[in-house]
C-alpha positions, 0 to 999 in steps of 0.5 A: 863171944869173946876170948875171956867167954871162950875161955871160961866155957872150955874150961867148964867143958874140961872140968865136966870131964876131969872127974877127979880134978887132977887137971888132966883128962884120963881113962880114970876120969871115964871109969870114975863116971861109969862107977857113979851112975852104977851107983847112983841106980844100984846097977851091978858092974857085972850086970849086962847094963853095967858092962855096957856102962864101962865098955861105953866109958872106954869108948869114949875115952878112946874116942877123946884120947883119939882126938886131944892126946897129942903127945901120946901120955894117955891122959889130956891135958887142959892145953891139949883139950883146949887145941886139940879137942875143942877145935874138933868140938867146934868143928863138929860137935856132932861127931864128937856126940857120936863118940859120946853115943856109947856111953850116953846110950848105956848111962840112959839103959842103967837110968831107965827103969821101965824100958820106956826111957829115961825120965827127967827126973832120973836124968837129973840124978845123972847129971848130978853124979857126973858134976852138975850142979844141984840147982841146974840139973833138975831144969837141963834135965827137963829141958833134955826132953824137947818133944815134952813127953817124959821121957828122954831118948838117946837123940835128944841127948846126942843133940843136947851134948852136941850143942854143949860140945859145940862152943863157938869161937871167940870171932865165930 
C-alpha cells in the first residue's frame, strides 16, 4: 500500500469516529453514536440495554482518549489519530477491538431482537446509523456473519472491526 493509500484509509477510519464532523474525535462523537443506534431500535436510554449502550460508548472513548489524546484536551485530533491511535491500531488492532468490546457487545443486545443475535439485517441498520454508506451496509453487514447462519455474534464483529482498525503501513 502506498502513502496516498494509507492516508486515504485513515482518514476514513477518523471519520468513522468523528460522528459530528467537527474534525476532531470526542466523547460527544461516542454519545452522538450511542443515541443513534437507541434510536434506530426504539431502545429506552434509561433501559438496562440503553445504559449499557452509554456506559459502552464511555468506554470506548476512554480506551481512545487513553491511546491518541496526546495533549490531554479531551478530544483527538486528526494528527493525533493518525500518531497516536493508528500506530497502536496497527500495531494491534486486536487490542484496540477489545476497547470496542463494550460498545460493540451492547450496540449488538439493543440490535437483537430475539436473544439470538444480531441479524444482518439489523446489523446493517446499525451500520448505516453510525456513518455507513447505504449501498455498502447491507453487503458488510452479511458478510459479518462468517459462519453463514443469520446471525452475527460478538466474535465475529470483534474481528470484522479488528481487520478494519488494523490498516497496515504504507512499507509494511
Amino acid at each position: 500500500m502506498d502513502s496516498a493509500e494509507y492516508e486515504r484509509k485513515i482518514a476514513a477510519r477518523f471519520a468513522t469516529f468523528d460522528q459530528d464532523g467537527s474534525g476532531y474525535i470526542d466523547r460527544e462523537d461516542f454519545s452522538t453514536a450511542a443515541k443513534a443506534v437507541l434510536a434506530e431500535f426504539a431502545v429506552a436510554a434509561r433501559s438496562d440495554k440503553g445504559q449499557a449502550v452509554f456506559a459502552g460508548a464511555e468506554a470506548f472513548w476512554q480506551g481512545m482518549a487513553g491511546i491518541a489524546d496526546v495533549d490531554g484536551d479531551q478530544r483527538v485530533s486528526r494528527e493525533e489519530f493518525v500518531t497516536g491511535a493508528a500506530k497502536r491500531l496497527r500495531d494491534n488492532p486486536l487490542r484496540f477491538a477489545e476497547i470496542a468490546r463494550p460498545f460493540l457487545r451492547a450496540v449488538i443486545a439493543a440490535a437483537d431482537a430475539d436473544g439470538l443475535g444480531a441479524t444482518p439485517a439489523a446489523t446493517a441498520r446499525v451500520l448505516r446509523v453510525l456513518g455507513t454508506p447505504e449501498e455498502l451496509a447491507g453487503p458488510v453487514a452479511t458478510a459479518l456473519d462468517a459462519d453463514g447462519d443469520g446471525r452475527i455474534t460478538e466474535d465475529e464483529i470483534l474481528a470484522a472491526f479488528a481487520g478494519y482498525c488494523g490498516v497496515a503501513a504504507p512499507d509494511a
